[in-house]
Structures are given as C-alpha cells and as structure tokens.
C-alpha positions in Angstrom: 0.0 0.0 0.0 1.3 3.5 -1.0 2.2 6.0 2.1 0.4 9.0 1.7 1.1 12.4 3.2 -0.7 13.3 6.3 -3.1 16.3 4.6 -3.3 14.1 1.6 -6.9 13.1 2.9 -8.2 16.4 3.2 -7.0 17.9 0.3 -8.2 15.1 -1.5 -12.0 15.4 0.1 -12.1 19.1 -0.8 -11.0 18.6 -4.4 -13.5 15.9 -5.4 -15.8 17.9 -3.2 -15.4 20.6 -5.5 -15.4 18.7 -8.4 -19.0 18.1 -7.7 -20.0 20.9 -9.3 -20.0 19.1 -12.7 -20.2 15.4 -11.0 -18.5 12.5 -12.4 -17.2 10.6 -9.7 -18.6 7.6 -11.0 -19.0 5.7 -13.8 -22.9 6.9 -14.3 -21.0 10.3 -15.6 -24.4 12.8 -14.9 -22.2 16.0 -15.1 -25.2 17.9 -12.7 -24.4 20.3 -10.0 -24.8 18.6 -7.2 -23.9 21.9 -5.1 -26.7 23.3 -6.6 -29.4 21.0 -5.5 -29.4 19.0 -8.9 -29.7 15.3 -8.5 -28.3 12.6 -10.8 -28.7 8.8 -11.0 -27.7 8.8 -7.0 -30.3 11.3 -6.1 -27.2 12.4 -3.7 -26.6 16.3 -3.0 -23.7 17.5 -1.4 -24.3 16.4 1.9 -23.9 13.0 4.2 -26.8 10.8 4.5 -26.5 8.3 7.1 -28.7 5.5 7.3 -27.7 3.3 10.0 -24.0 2.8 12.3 -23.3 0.4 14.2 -21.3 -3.2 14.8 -22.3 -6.0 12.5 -21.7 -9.6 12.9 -23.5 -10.8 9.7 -20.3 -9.8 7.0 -17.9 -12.3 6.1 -15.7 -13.6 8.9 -12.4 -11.8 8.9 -14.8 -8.1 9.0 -17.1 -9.1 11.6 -15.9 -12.6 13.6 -14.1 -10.6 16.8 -16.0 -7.3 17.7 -18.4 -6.5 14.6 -17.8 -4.4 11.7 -18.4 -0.6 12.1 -20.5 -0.7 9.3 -21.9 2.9 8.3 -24.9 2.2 5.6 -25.0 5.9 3.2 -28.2 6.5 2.0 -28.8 6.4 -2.2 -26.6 4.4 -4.5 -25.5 4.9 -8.0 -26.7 2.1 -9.3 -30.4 0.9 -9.6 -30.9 -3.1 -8.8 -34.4 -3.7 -9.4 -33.8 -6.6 -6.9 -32.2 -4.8 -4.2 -32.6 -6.1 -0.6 -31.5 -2.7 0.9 -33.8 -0.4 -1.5 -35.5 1.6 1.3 -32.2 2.9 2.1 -30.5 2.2 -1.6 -33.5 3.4 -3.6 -35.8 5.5 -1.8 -32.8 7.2 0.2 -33.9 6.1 3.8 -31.9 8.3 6.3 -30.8 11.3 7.6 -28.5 13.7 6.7 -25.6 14.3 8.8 -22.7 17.0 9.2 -18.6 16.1 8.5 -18.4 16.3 11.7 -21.0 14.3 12.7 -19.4 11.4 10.6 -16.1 11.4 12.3 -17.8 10.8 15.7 -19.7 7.9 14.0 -16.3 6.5 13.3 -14.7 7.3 17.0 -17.3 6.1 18.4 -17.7 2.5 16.5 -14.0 2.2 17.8 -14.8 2.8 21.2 -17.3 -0.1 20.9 -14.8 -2.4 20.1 -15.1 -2.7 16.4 -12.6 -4.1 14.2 -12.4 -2.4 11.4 -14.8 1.0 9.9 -16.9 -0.8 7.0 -18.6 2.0 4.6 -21.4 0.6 2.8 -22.1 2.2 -0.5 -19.5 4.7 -0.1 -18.9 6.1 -3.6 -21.6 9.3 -4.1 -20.6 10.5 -0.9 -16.9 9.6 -1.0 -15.1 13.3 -0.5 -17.4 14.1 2.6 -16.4 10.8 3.6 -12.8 11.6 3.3 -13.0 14.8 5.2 -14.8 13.0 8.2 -12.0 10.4 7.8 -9.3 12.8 8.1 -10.4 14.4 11.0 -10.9 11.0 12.6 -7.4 9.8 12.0 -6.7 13.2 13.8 -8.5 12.8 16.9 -7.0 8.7 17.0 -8.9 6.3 14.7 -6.7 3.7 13.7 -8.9 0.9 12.6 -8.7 -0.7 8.9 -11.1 1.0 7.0 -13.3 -1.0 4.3 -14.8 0.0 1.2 -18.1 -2.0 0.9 -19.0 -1.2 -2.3 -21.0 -2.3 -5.6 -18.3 -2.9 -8.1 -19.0 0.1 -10.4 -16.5 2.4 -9.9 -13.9 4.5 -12.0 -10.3 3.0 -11.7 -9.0 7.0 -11.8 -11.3 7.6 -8.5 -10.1 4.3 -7.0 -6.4 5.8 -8.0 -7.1 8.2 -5.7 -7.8 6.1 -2.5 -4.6 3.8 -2.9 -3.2 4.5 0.6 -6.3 5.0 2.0 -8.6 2.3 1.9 -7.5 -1.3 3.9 -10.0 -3.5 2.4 -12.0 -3.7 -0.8 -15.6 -5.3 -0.1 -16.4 -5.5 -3.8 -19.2 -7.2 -5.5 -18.7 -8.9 -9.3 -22.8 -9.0 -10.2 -22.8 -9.7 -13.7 -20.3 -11.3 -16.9 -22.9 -9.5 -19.4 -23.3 -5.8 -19.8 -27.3 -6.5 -21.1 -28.0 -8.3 -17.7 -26.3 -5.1 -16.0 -28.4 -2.8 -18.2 -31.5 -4.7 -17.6 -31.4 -5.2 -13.9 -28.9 -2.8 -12.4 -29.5 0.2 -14.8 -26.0 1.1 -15.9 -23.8 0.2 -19.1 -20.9 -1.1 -19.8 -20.9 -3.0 -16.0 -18.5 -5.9 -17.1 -15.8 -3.8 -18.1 -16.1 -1.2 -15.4 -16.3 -4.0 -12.8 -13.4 -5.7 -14.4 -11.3 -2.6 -14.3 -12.1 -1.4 -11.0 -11.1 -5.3 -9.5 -8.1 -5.1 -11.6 -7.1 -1.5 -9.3 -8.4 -2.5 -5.9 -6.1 -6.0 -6.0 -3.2 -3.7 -7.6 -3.4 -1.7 -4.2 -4.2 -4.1 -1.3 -3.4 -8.1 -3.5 -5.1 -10.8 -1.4 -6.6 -11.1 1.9 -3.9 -10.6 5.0 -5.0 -11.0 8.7 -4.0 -10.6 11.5 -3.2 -13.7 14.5 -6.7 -13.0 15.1 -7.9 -13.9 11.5 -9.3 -10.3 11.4 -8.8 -8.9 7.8 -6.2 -5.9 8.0 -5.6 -5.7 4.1 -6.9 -7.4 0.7 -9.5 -7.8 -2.3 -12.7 -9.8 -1.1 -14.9 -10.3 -3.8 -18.6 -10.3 -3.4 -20.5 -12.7 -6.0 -24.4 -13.1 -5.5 -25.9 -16.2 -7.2 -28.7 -15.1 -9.3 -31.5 -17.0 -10.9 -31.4 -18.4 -14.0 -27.5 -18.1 -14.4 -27.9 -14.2 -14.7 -24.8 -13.6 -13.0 -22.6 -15.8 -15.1 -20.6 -16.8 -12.3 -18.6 -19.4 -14.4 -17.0 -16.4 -16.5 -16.7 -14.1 -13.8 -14.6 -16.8 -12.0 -12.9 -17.5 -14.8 -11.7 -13.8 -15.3 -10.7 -14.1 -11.7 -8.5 -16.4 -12.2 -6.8 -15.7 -15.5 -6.4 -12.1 -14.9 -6.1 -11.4 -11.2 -5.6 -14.3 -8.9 -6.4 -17.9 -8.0 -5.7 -17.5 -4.2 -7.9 -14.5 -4.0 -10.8 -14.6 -1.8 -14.5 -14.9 -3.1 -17.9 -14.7 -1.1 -20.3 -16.6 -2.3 -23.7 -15.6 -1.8 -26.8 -17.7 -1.7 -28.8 -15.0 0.1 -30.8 -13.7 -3.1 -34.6 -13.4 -3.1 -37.1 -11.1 -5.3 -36.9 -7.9 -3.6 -37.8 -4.0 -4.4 -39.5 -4.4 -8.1 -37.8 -8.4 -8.7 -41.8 -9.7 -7.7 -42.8 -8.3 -10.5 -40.1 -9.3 -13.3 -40.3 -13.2 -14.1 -36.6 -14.2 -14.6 -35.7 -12.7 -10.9 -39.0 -13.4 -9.3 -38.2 -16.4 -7.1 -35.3 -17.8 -4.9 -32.1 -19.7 -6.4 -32.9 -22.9 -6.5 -30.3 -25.7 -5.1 -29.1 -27.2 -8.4 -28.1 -23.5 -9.6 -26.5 -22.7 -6.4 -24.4 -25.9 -6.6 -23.2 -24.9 -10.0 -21.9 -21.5 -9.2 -19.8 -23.7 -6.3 -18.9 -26.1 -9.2 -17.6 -22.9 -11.1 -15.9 -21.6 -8.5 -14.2 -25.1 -8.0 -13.6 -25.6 -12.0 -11.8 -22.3 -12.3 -9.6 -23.2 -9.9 -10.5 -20.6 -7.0 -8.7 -21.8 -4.0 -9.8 -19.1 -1.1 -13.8 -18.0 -0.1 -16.2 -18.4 2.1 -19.9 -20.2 0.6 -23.1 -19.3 2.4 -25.6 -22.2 2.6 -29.0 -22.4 1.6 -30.8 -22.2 4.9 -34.4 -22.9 2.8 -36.1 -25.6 1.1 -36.2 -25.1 -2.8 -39.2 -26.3 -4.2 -38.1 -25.2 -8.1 
C-alpha cells in the first residue's frame, strides 16, 4: 500500500468535493451540479446521508468474527438493482443527513465499541465528505482498517485516488454481461467497469492478509451473489478471476438472493435460487480453480 502524506486526505476530500459541481465521480458520468441542489442517477446532493452505524456480525468472517464491523450504511446508491434487498435505504434514500463532523464521531465512536475495522457501505456518491470525516478521525486517534463495501462500479481514476487510504476492498462482481447489467442494475458497460475497478483494488491491497486474530487488515474480497437463472454468469466471472487477477484471492459466495424491491414483478428474478443453480456457481468456482472463499448455505427448502 502507498504512504500517503498526512493532509493528503483532506485535500483530497475538498477537491472531489469541489469537483461536484460538474459530477463525475462515477461511472454513471451525470455532469449535474450537485452543489446546486441537482440530483443525478444517486439522487445524492452535497451532503452525508446516514442511514444506520453500528457493529455487524452478519459480513464475512475476517470483517465481523471478533468485535463486529463498524459498518456505516449511506443512504442512495448509483446504481439501480431492481432486486435490491436494501432499497428503502438504496433506492428510496432512507436516512438522515448528517454533518462532516457528525461522521467522524460515528467513526470514534464505533471504535470505542470495540469494532474491528470502519466498513462504509455504498461509499462512492458520498466519497469526499467521507474523506474529510476520515481525516479528522485519524486526527482525533482512529486507527482501525477501513473497508470499502461497495458495488463494483466504480472508475479505476477515482479508485487511484484512494490507494493509501482504503485497507480493504468489499467488492461485488454482479454480472459477466453488460445487457443483464443494463436490464437489472441500470447502468452500461458493467463488465468492463467492474473488471477494471477489481483489476485496481487487488493492484493496491493483493489478497486477503490478517491478522493472529484472522481479522482482515488488508486485501481484495470479492462479493458474487448467485442469481436466478444463471444471470450472473458466475462461471465467466470466475474465470476472469483467475486468468487475470488471482487464483488465491478470496470470493464470497452468496446464496442469500430473493425477489426484492421491483424483482416480484419481473419473471426471470421473481423467485429464490434454487439448489441445483447454487451448486453450479460452487462447481464454477471449484472448476476455475478458485482456491480461497467463504460459501453461504441455503438455509431454505427449494421447491423449483
């Protein structure tokens, strides 16, 4: 991981901060002025919105197995999941806005409650208030790993930016086929955004590293949620895995889908993943050659 200089983080926050004047910081590109009260595809202004803090013990084992995961869940997201478990906070922007300064004692305070590490979930749309909370944190004493839980679609010259900063890269791989993406996320060109933002977060952090604890202090962990119908092509996302970034890095694979937010209504995603699809996403994961993840079980009875 690069060293950074110690007002690197808060002259970075307060140039993207400015730059939101004509934002682009991710890949949806809507150029409005977001100072100005316009709203793009993240229906985010200029301001924090904070929809939950506090220690998790449901994310994957080296975040959450000691103390929890100081997980902070922002409000809004840039992409638009017609199947999203967490749209009332994703979607509909459940939450309430908080100051810079308000953040930082979010983060103090999650380490005072014994958390391991300060997990931002959905991170991106509000990443350079984040970074000035973050820098006066580090100020007043936080010194936990911090994690950036976050969907996958991101620009690799944003993600440049954070090399030095962020610990560990929560990251999810949805989709192998940029008309799935379009279709059920909302956004274009997802496989080769995703694919270049993966190829960044491993160039700055490689695999998982923890500590004597097994807590994660550094590393790539790749999120992959099993969807029905094979429309997550988990065979060719594995596959790119291992041919372009590493057979030893860490995958979670997720059984936890079910028809969410609009997914009731849209045949293809409308019911659970059966057990015969789940067991082929393992046998992909296997095939490639994956060596390192953690598989959720099915903890229901199919009856497809």
């Amino acid at each position: 991981m690069k060293k950074i200089s110690p007002d690197y983080i808060s002259k970075l926050g307060r140039q993207l901060f400015d730059s939101l004047s004509e934002c682009q910081i991710c890949p949806q590109e809507c150029r409005v002025n977001r100072h100005a009260g316009q709203l793009g595809k993240c229906r985010s202004g200029n301001e924090l919105k904070v929809a939950s803090h506090n220690l998790h013990f449901g994310e994957e084992p080296p975040l959450s197995g000691g103390g929890g995961s100081g997980t902070i869940f922002l409000a809004n997201c840039s992409l638009a999941c017609k199947y999203c478990q967490n749209y009332p906070i994703s979607q509909f922007g459940s939450g309430s806005p908080v100051t810079v300064e308000q953040f930082k004692d979010m983060m103090l305070s999650l380490q005072e409650r014994g958390a391991d590490n300060i997990n931002f979930v959905t991170p991106d749309h509000m990443l350079p208030m984040i970074l000035m909370a973050l820098d006066q944190a580090r100020s007043e004493g936080l010194h936990l790993p911090i994690v950036y839980n976050c969907s996958g679609y991101q620009k690799p010259e944003i993600l440049r930016l954070l090399d030095g900063i962020i610990d560990v890269y929560l990251v999810d791989m949805r989709y192998n086929d940029n008309e799935m993406a379009k279709l059920y996320s909302g956004c274009d060109k997802y496989v080769e955004v995703n694919r270049a933002a993966v190829r960044e977060m491993y160039r700055q952090v490689g695999n998982l590293k923890c500590n004597g604890r097994n807590l994660a202090r550094s590393g790539v962990i790749i999120r992959h949620l099993v969807l029905p119908n094979n429309i997550s092509g988990s065979a060719g996302i594995f596959r790119f895995l291992v041919d372009e970034i590493s057979s030893h890095i860490y995958i979670s694979l997720m059984s936890q889908y079910f028809p969410a937010h609009k997914a009731t209504d849209i045949e293809t995603i409308s019911r659970r993943v059966t057990a015969e699809e789940f067991e082929q996403a393992v046998n992909a994961f296997h095939d490639a050659g994956l060596k390192n993840g953690f598989v959720q079980s099915l903890n229901y009875e199919s009856t497809h």
